[in-house]
N, C-alpha and C positions, 0 to 999 in steps of 0.2 A: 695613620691608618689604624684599624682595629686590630687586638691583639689575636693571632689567627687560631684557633682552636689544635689542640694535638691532632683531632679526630683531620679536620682541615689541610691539617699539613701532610699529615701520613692517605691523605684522600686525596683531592680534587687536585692539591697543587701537586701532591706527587706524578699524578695523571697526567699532568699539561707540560711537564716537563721530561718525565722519561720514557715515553710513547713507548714502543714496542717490551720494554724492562716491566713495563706496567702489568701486563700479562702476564710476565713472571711473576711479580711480585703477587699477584691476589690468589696465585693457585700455589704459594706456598704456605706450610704449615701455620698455622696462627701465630704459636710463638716468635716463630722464625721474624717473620713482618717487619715489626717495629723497629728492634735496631737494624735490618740489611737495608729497609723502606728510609731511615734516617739518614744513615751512611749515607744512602746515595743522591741524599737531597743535600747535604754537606760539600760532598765531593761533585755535585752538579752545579753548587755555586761558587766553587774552587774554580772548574772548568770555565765556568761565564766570565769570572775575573779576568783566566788565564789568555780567554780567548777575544777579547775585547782588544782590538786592533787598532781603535780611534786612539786609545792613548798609547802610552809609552810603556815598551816590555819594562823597564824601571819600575814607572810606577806600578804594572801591576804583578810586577816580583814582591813589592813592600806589602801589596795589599794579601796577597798572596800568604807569605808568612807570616802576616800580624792572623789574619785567618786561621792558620794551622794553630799560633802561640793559643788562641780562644776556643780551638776543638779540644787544643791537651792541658785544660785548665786556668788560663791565666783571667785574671780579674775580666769581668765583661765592659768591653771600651765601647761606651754610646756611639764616642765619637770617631770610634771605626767604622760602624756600621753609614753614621751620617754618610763620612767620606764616601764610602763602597755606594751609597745610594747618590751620591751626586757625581763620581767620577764614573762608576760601571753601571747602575741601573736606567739612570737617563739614558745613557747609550743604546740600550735594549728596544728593537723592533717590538721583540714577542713580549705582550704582557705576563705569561706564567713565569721567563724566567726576571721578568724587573722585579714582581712580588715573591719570589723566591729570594731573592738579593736584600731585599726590607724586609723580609722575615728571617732572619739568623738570629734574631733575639730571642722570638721563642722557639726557635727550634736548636736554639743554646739551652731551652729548660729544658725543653724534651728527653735531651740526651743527659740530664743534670739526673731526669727523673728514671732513665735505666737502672736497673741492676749493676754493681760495680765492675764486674765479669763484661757486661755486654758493654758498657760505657767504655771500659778500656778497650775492649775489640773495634768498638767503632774509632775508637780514638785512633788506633793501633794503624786502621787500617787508611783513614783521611790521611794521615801521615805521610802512608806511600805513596799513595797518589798521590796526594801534593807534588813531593819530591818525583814523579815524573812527571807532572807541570813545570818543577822549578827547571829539570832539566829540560825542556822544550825550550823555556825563556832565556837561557842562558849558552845553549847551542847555539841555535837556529838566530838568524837575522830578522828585525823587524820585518814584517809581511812589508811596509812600503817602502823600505828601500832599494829593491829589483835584485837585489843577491839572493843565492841560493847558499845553503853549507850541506853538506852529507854527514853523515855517522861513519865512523874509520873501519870499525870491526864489526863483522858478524856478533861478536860477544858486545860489543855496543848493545845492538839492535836486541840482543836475546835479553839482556841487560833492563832496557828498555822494555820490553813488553812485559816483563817481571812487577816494571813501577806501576804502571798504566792499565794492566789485567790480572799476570799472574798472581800476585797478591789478593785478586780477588775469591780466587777457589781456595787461597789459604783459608782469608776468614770465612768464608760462603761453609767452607767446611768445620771450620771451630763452634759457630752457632749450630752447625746441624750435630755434632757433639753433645755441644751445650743442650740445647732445646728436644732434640730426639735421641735422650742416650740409648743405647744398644741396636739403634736401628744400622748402624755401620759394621757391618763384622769384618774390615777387614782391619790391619793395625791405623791406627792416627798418620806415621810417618809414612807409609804408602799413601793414605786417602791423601793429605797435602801434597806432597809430588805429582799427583795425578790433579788435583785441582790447580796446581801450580800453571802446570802445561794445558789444563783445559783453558785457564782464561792467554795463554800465551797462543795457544792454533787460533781464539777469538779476535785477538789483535792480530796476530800477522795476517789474515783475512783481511781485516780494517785497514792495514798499511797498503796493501796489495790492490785493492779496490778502490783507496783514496789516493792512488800515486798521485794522479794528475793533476788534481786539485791541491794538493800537499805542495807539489811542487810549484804550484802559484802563487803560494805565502811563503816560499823560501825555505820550504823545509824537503829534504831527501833522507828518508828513513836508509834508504836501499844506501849498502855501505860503501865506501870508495873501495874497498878491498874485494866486494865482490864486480863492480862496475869494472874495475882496471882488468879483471881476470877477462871480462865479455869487450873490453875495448871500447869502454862505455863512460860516459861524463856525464852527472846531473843535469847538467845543460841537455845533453841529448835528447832525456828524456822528456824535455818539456816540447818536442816535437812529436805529433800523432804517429808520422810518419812513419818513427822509429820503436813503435810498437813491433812490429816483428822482429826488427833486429835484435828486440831486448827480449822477446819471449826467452831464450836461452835462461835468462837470468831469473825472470818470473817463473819457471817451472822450477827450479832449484829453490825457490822457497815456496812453492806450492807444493812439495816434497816435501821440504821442514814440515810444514803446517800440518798437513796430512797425517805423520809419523804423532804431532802432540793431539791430532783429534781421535786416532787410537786410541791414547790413555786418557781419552777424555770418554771417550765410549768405553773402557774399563771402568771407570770413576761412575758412569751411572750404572753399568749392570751390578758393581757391588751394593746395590740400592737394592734392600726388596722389594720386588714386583707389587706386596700390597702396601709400600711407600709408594701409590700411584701421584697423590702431589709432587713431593722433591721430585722425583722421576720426571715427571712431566719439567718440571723446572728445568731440568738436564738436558733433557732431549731437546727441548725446542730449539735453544741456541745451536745445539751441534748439528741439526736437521738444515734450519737458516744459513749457518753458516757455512755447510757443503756447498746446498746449491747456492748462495754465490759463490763458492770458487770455481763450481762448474760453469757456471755464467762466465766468470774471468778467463776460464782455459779457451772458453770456447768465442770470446771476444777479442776481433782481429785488430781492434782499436782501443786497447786496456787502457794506452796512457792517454785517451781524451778523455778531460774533465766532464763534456759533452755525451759521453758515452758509460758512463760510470755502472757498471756490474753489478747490481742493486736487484736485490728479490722484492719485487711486489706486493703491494700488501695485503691483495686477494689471494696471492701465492701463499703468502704467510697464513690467511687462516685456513685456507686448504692442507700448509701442515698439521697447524694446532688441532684441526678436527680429524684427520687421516691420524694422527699420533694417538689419539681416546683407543684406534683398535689396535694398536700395538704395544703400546707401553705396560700391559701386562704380561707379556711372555717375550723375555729374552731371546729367545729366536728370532722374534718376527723385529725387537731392535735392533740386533745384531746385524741380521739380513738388510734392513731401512738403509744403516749405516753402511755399511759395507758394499751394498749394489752401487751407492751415490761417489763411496771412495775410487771403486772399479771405473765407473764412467767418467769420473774427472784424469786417471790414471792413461782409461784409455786414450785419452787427447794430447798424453806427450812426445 
């Protein structure tokens, strides 16, 4: 195939692959773009690997890691990429992400052609998430063997969304360091804590609204430790039925979540107001991510995969353009946030 242009890769195919992320990415800072736009074309073909079910968690643990060894420098293997193109790409329904999978070579220059600062960031940050792919693969039971396993601890599960999101407002926040200095007044080790927990209310959202489906490839995020408190067994939950029985259990982490979208609403108000890019960057997710929990509190069928809590995507651009007359004055986010917290609150 042709070799894909940077402009190419950080455009069209980014487009076709991270759909709604894509919005984020064009309304932030220019500098910012290229490595978060990179990372997440990296860590989207980590995910393709990870999540290709035709073959063997095995083999796509190996492809997996030889992956990660070529984000943190190691010689560039052709005949990795062949592999990844004849074991994972053929597999692929959707053509953006097959040509995302036979494009890692040059989107191995791209990141060749970073800054040494942002190259390691992005490196830093593939890393993590891998390492909560690796732990998916190494949990959890092949999707077709009909078993399910759960996470044992809340500290699993908090653990977890640490690989898989929180890490991502670390680095989201080290480039905005990097790329916009002074624009942060508040210290680095607060803004990371709070980016930490913003991307952690964004996953447990995603665990909460993907139970039922999760639990049909044999994965149970929801921990046996809080299950046994509600009297409740993985298995359970793969009944509709017993959606109301488990609401108990679902409101005690739509409590968590809520407490990290707080500091995630602190996280964008120490943004200044004429930072109306990043700002918008901030909001949108924590806007989206509300109303589906409000969607979930207020869905008497959570755990059908059939029913799944999902905002719309006319919903979504009615946020993104109701958000243009708020995102400059701190009151009127505060109050966005905060009405959306009330009404999900009120539904326990």
């Amino acid at each position: 195939m042709p070799n894909p242009s940077r402009a190419f890769l950080l455009g069209p195919l980014l487009k076709g692959v991270s759909r709604s992320f894509y919005l984020t990415l064009r309304v932030l800072p220019v500098g910012m773009r290229d490595p978060i736009g990179l990372a997440y074309l990296l860590a989207r073909a980590a995910d393709t690997i990870a999540d290709t079910s035709l073959i063997s968690p095995e083999q796509r643990l190996a492809l997996l890691l030889s992956l990660r060894e070529q984000v943190n420098g190691a010689a560039h293997d052709n005949a990795l990429f062949q592999r990844m193109a004849a074991e994972v790409a053929v597999q692929q329904e959707q053509s953006d992400e097959k040509l995302l999978l036979e494009s890692l070579g040059p989107a191995f220059e791209v990141l060749a052609q970073l800054s040494e600062s942002d190259r390691n960031a992005v490196r830093g940050i593939v890393t993590t998430l891998t390492e909560g792919m690796e732990f998916d693969l190494r949990t959890f039971p092949d999707e077709r063997s009909g078993q399910i396993a759960a996470l044992r601890e809340y500290s699993e599960l908090d653990r977890y969304t640490y690989l898989v999101a929180g890490c991502v407002g670390e680095f989201w926040t080290t480039m905005t360091y990097a790329h916009m200095p002074g624009t942060l007044k508040e210290q680095p080790d607060t803004m990371q804590r709070r980016g930490v927990r913003f991307g952690k209310a964004l996953q447990l959202t995603n665990v909460l609204r993907d139970c039922g489906k999760d639990l049909r490839i044999g994965r149970c995020y929801l921990p046996h430790s809080m299950l046994d408190r509600y009297g409740l067994s993985a298995r359970d939950l793969l009944l509709p039925a017993n959606s109301q029985r488990a609401r108990p259990l679902m409101i005690e982490l739509v409590r968590n979540t809520l407490d990290h979208f707080r500091e995630a609403l602190d996280y964008t108000l120490a943004i200044p107001a004429l930072s109306v890019r990043l700002r918008l960057a901030c909001l949108w997710p924590i806007l989206i991510g509300l109303d589906t929990l409000l969607l979930l509190v207020n869905n008497d069928a959570w755990l059908d995969p059939a029913q799944v809590s999902k905002v719309r995507r006319n919903d979504v651009y009615k946020i993104i353009a109701s958000s243009l007359l708020l995102v400059p004055s701190n009151a009127l986010v505060r109050r966005s946030v905060e009405t959306r917290i009330a009404q999900i609150e009120a539904r326990f």
